[in-house]
C-alpha positions in Angstrom: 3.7 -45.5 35.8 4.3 -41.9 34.7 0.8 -40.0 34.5 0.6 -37.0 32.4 -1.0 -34.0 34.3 -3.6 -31.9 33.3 -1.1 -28.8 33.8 0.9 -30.0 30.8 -2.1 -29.6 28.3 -3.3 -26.5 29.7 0.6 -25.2 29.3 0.9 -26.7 25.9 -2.7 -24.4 25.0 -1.1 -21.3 27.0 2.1 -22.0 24.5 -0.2 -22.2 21.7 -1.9 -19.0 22.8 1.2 -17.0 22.8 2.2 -18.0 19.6 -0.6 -17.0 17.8 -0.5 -13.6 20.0 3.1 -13.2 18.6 1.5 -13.8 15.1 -1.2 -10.9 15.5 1.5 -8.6 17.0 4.1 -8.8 14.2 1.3 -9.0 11.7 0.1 -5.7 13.0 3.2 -4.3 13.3 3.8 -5.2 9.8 0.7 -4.2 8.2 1.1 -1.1 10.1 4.2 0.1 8.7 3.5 -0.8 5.2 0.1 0.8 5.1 1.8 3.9 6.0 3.8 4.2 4.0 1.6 2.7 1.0 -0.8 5.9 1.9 2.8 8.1 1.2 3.3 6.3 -1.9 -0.3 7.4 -3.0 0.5 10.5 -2.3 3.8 11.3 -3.9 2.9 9.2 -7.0 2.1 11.6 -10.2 -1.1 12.3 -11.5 -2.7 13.9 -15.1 -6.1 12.6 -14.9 -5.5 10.9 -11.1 -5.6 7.6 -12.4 -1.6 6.5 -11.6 -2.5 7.7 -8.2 -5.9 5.7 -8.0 -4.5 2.7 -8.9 -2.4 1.7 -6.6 -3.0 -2.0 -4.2 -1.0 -3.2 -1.7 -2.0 -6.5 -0.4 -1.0 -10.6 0.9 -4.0 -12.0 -1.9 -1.6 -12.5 -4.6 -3.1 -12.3 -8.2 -6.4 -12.9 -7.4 -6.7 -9.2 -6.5 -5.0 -7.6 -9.4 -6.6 -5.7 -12.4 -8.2 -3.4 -11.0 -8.2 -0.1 -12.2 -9.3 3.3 -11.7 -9.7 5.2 -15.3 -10.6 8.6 -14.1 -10.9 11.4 -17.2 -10.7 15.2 -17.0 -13.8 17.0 -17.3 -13.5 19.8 -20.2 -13.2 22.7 -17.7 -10.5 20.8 -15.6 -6.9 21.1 -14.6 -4.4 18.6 -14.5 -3.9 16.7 -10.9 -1.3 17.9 -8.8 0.9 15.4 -6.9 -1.8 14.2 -4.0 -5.0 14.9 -5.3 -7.3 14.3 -2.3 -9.7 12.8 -5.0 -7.3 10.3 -6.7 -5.6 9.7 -3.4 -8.7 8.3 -1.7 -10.2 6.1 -4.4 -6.9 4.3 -3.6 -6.6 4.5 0.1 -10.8 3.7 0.0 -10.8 0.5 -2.4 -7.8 -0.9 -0.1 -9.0 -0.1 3.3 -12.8 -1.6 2.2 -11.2 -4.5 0.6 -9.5 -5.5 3.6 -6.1 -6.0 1.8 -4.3 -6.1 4.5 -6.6 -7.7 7.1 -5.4 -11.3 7.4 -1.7 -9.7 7.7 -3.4 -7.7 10.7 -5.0 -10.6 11.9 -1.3 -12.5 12.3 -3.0 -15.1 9.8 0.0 -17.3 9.5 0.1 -18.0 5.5 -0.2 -14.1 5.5 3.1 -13.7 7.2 4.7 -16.2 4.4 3.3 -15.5 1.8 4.2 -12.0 1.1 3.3 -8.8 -0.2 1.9 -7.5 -3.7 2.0 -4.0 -4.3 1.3 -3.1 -7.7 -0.5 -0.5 -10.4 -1.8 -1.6 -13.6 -3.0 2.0 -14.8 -1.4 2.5 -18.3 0.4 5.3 -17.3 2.0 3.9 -14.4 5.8 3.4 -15.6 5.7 6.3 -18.0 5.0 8.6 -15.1 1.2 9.5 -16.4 -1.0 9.8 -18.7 -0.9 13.1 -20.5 1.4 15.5 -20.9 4.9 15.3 -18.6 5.4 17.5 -16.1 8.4 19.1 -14.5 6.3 18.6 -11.0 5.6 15.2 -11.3 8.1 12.2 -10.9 7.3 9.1 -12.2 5.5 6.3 -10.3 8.5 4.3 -10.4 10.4 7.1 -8.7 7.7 7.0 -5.8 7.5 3.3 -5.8 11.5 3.0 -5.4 11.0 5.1 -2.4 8.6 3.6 -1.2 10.4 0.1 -0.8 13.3 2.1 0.7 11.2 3.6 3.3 9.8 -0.2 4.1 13.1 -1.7 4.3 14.1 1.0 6.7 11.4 1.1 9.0 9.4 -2.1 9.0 11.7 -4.9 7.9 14.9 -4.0 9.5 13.8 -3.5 12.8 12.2 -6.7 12.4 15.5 -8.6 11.4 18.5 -6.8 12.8 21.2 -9.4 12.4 20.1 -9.7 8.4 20.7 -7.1 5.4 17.7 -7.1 2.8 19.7 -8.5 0.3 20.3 -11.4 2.9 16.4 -11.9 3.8 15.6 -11.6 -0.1 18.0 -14.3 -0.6 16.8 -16.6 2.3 12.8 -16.2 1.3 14.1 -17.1 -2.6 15.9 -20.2 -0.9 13.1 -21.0 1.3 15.5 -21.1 4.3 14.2 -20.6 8.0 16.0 -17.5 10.1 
């Protein structure tokens, strides 16, 4: 008779544990990356009123968190909004960070390292640059959201995967295939 030691289950749980310590590291490292440079993409992104700029989500929800946001207007003494407006900038950064959008990524929840990551802006102005009139000073938000992706790619997804191109890795999630 072949009796199954206690060892073997309390190996299986230290297994279990590592795993899930794997998950919180890479989800960390993940989130990490992206909220950095999600804060650059706030910054560079252009502004008239700050409402392109304030606009901005990143995070794993999916559509559930979209539609949100931040109409700002110019007072009757005010300027338009230079590129990184501390004002604009933050309502981004703030609504984000308080939301938690990123938090189960953080937290190496499983169906957050899946399921992928939204970023998106649904101010009006958001493809055509801004609201108001065009500025030689500001590029358009597409401009800083194409750079943005690039800097992602570069620094959190290729480290991650160094035998795989992006196109490959795009083409492997469409697929559903397993590395």
């Amino acid at each position: 008779m072949i009796r199954v030691s206690a060892d073997l289950k309390a190996q299986a749980r230290f297994l279990g544990l590592v795993g899930q310590a794997l998950y919180q590291v890479a989800g960390t490292v993940i989130a990490d990356g992206i909220w950095e440079e999600f804060e650059q993409l706030v910054y560079e992104t252009a502004q008239y009123t700050g409402s392109t700029a304030a606009s901005w989500n990143v995070a794993t929800k999916g559509a559930g968190s979209h539609g949100q946001v931040a109409v700002m207007g110019l007072g009757p003494d005010q300027e338009p909004l230079q590129v990184g407006h501390s004002v604009a900038v933050m309502v981004a950064l703030n609504r984000n960070t308080m939301e938690g959008n990123l938090d189960d990524l953080r937290a190496g929840q499983k169906g957050a390292l899946t399921g992928g990551i939204n970023v998106w802006n649904e101010a009006p102005g958001a493809e055509v640059s801004q609201t108001g009139p065009l500025r030689s000073v500001n590029d358009s938000a597409i401009g800083s959201f194409d750079r943005f992706k690039a800097r992602v790619a570069e620094k959190v997804f290729l480290p991650l995967a160094q035998d795989y191109t992006v196109e490959q890795l795009v083409a492997m999630a469409k697929a559903g295939t397993k590395l």
